[in-house]
N, C-alpha and C positions, 0 to 999 in steps of 0.2 A: 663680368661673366659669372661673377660667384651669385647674383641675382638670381640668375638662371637658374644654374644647377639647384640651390634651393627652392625654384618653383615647381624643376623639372622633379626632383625628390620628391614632393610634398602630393605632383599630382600622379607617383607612382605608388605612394601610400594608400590614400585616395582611394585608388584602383584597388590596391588589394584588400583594402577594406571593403569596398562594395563587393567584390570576389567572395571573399568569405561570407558573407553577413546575405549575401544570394547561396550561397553555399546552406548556409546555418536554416534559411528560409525553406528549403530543400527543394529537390528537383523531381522529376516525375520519374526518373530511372535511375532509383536508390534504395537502398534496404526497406525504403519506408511505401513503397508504392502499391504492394498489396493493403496496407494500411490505413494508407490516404484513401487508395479509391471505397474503401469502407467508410471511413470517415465522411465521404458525398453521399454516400446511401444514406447515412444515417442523417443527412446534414445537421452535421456537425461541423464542417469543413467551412470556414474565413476566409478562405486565400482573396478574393477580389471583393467588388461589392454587392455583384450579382450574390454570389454564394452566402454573402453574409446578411445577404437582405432576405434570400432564402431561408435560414438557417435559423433566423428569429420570427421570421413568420411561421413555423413548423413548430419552432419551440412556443412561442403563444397560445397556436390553437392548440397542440396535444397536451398542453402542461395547465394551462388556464382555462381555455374555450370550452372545449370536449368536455373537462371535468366538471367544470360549473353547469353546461348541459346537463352531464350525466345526473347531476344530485338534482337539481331544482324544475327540471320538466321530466328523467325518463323516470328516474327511481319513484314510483306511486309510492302516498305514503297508506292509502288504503287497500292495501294490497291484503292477501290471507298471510296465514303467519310463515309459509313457506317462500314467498316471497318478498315479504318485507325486508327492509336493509337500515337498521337502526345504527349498526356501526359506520355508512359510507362518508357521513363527514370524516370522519377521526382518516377513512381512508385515504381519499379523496387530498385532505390537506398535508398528509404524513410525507405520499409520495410525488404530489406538486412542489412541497417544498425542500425535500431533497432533491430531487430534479435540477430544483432553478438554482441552487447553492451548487449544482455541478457542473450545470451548464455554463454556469458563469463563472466560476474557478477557472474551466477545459477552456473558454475562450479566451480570456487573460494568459493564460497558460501559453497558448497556441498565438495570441496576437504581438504579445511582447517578448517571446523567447522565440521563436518558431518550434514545430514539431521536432527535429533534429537537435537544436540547442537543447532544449527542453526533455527529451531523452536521453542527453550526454551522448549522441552516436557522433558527434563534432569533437569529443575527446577521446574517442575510443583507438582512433588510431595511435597514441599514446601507451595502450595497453599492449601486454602479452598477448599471446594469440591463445592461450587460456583464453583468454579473460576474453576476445572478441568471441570466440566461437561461441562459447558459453552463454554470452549475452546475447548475439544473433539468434542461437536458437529458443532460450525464453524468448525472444519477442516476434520469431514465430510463432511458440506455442501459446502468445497469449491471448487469441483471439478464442481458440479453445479453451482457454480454462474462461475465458468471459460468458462463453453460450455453457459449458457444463454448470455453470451459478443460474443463468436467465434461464434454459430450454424446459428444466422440468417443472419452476415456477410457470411459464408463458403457457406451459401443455395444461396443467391443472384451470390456471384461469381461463384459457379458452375451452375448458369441459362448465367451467359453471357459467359463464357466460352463456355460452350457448343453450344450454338446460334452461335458465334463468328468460331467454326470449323466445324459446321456442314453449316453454310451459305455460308462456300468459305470462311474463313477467310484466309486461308493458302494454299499452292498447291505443299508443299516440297517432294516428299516420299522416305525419307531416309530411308524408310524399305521398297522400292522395290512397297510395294503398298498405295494408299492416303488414304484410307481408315483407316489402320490400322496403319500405319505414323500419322495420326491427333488425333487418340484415343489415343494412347502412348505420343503425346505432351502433349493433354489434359489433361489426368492424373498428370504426371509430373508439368505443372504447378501449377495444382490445391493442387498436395501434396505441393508445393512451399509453393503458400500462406499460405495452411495451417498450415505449420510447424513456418514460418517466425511468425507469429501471432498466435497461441499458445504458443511458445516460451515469447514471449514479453506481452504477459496476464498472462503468470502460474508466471515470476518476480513481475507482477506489484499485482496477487493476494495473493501470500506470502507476501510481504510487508501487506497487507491488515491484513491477518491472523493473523501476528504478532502485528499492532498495535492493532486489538481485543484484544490480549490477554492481552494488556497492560492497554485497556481499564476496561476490568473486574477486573483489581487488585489494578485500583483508585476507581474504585464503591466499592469493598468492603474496600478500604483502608477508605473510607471516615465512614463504620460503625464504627469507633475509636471515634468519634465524637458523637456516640449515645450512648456510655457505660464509663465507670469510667475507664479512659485510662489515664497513667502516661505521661508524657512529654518523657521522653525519647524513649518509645517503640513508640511513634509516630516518633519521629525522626528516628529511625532508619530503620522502615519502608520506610518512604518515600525517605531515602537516598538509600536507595534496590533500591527502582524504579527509581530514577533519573538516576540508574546506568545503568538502562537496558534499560531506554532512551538515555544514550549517546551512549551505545554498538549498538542498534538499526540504531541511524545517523551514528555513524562510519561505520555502514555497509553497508549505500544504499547509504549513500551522495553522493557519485560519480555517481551510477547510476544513480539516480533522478536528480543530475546537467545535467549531460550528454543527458538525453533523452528528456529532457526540452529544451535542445540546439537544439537535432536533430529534433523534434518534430517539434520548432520553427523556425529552418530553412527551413523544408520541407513543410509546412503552406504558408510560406512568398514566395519559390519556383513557389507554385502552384499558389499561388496569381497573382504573376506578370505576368503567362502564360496566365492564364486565363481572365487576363482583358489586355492583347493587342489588339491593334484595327484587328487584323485580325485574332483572336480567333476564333474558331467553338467550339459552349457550346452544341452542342446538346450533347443529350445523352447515344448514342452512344460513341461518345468520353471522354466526364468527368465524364461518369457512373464511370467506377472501380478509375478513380482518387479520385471522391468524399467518395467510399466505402473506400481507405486507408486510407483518412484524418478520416475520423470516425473511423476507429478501431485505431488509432492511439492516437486521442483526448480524446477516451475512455477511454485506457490506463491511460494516463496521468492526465485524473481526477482521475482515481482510485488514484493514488500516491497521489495528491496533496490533497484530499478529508482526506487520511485516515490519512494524516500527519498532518493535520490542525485540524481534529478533534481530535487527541489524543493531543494533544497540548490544545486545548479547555479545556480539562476536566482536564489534569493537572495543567493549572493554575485555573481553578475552586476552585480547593484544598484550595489556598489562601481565597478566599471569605468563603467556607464554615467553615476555622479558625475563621477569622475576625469573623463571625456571631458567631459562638460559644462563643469567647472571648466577646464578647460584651452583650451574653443571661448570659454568668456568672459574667461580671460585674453590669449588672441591677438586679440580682438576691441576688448578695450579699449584694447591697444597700437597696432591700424591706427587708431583714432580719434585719439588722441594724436599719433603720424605725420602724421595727417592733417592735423594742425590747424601743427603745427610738421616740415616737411619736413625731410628728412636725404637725406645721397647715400647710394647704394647700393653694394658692389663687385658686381660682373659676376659673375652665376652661372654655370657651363660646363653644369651641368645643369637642366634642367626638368621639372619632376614633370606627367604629366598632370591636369586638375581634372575628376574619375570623379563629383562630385558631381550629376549631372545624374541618376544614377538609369539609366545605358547599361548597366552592369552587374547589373540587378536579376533578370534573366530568367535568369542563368548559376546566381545564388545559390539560386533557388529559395524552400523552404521552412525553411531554414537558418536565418535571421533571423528577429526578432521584434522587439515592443517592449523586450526586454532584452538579446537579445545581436544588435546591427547595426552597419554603418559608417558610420552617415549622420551629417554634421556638425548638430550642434546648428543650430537657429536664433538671432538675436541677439535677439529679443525674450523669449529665455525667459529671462534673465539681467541685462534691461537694467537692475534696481532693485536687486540682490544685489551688495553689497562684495565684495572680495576675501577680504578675514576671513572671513566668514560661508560664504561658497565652500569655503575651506582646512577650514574647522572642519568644516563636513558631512563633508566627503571623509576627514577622517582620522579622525571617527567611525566613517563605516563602513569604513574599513581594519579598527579595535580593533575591532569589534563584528559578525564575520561571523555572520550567523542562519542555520538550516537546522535540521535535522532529527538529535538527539543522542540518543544510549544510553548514559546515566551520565556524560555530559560528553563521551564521545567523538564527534567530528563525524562522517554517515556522510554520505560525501562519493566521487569518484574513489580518491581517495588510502586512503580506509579500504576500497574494494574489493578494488585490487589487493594490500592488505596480506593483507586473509582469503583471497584466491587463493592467496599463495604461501605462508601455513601451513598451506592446502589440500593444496596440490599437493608440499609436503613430506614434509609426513604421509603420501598416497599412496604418495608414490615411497619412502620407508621401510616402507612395509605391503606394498608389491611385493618391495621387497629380503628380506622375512622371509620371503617365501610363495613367488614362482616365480626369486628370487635376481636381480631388476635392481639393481645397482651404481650 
């Protein structure tokens, strides 16, 4: 009999493995269904094979086909000088290859985690209802903040586009008439850019999405600190988070290395065209150059911004122990005092006591539950030894978490590094081209 029961266990395991893991896969009537069915528009969307055989066929033409069209049969190269485009490779390849580096992140992404794993919404129920609300309505709001990045980029490019074939940009008519040969480029183009750069915003806004959510569960991870919290259930908290901060880097580091590369490469490309001596800057010509590098640059603040900040507030953590352990070792010293009096010498100076909360309105917005001046309370410590205090705190001294690319922290300190072998590089690519020293 005992056969049994271990078959019958193993195929109720089984079961709730496939439970979950269709769960994780996600369902059509769940937080994410506004989202998904954007996802089919856009096809981006994997779920079966239909959709995924769609998905690369759409990504082919508008990321490889169209653009190759558009450089080597529409763009004339003897056009007047209002219509010439001496920048459209640099273009052309900038935003193809961010494209295919996000399209192929988003469906790795989406094939081996599902959308739900892959947003964390499969641990959410685990969280405070802070913490859920908070993060269901960023990930409403984040289809908005995806079109307030693409709509005013998409409105410019479909104003020079259009100027660009209705002025004579072109004189091809592969469909017999030019009229409606130049509408049909038209189009085609413009779905170009727009797929190329929606793509390469919707990667760099989920990354966003995500470290919100990471954000909202060091602010409440830090209310531990304002109640009678044992040592251990702080630890293990905050080793929950470091974990979801490594799983986090394991999952973009490549991307974010990689679009930092091409990013930087395509920056330093335009540079060197743009300041040779027989350059034409009108704007005509480095209009849509300069509109790539912005949507481009955009992007890649979003990454670096959202990765630097959640790093911010995770080693915060550290300071707001420190400060805690240090309001319950001055606290247990006046009770001591207390009980066994001592003289005092005569202080010359007096510190004012700002603890009332008079200064709150100057501060503003500045403060949070992780980075504030407010003195601990004494009941959040009144059962924690000094040991157990010390040991937290130089925990997280050794053990700062945040957001890593191959071990390297990306943090303040790793931004201002990639600035100044930025801004190196520039000023040496100036020195070769218009000779600044």
């Amino acid at each position: 009999m005992e056969p049994d029961g271990e078959t019958t266990t193993t195929l109720l395991n089984n079961k709730n493995k496939k439970s979950l893991l269709a769960r994780n896969a996600s369902h059509a009537q769940d937080e994410l269904k506004s989202f998904r069915t954007w996802l089919k528009w856009m096809c981006v969307d994997q779920s079966d094979g239909w959709t995924a055989f769609l998905s690369w066929s759409v990504f082919v033409v508008l990321t490889i086909v169209v653009p190759c069209l558009s450089h080597f049969f529409l763009a004339c190269s003897d056009c007047d000088s209002r219509h010439s485009r001496p920048y459209d490779k640099i273009v052309q390849l900038s935003l193809s290859t961010v494209a295919a580096l996000s399209f192929i992140c988003l469906t790795q992404f989406v094939r081996i985690y599902g959308l739900r794993r892959f947003l964390f919404l499969d641990k959410l129920c685990d969280e405070s209802e802070t913490v859920r609300k908070g993060y269901t309505g960023q990930l409403n709001r984040s289809l908005k903040i995806l079109f307030i990045f693409v709509i005013p980029c998409f409105t410019v490019e479909c104003a020079y586009k259009i100027w660009w074939y209705s002025s004579g940009g072109t004189r091809i008519p592969f469909l017999g008439n030019i009229i409606v040969s130049d509408t049909v480029a038209c189009i085609l183009e413009l779905c170009s850019w727009l797929y190329r750069t929606v793509v390469f915003f919707l990667v760099c806004i989920l990354f966003r999405l995500i470290c919100y959510l990471q954000i909202l569960r060091l602010q409440d991870f830090a209310q531990v600190f304002q109640v009678d919290s044992d040592v251990e259930s702080v630890l293990r908290e905050h080793l929950r988070i470091r974990r979801h901060l490594r799983i986090i880097s394991h999952r973009y580091r490549a991307f974010i290395l990689w679009a930092l590369i091409v990013i930087t490469a395509s920056q330093f490309a335009s540079l060197l065209m743009t300041t040779r001596s027989t350059a034409d800057l009108s704007i005509y010509k480095t209009g849509e150059l300069a509109l790539c590098s912005v949507s481009l640059l955009a992007g890649l603040m979003i990454l670096l911004r959202s990765a630097t900040r959640i790093t911010h507030k995770a080693q915060a953590v550290t300071c707001l122990a420190a400060k805690w352990h240090v309001c319950a070792t001055i606290d247990s010293f006046d009770t001591a005092e207390a009980d066994t009096p001592v003289s005092r010498a005569p202080v010359n100076h007096i510190f004012p006591d700002t603890s009332d909360g008079s200064d709150a309105d100057d501060v503003g917005d500045e403060e949070d539950e992780l980075d504030n001046t407010k003195i601990v309370p004494s009941y959040t410590y009144n059962t924690i030894s000094f040991q157990k205090r010390q040991a937290l705190v130089t925990y997280f001294e050794n053990n700062r978490a945040g957001v890593t690319i191959y071990g390297f922290m990306l943090d303040r300190t790793s931004l201002h590094t990639i600035f100044g072998i930025e801004l190196s590089l520039v000023l040496w690519l100036l020195g070769k081209t218009i000779g600044i020293s």
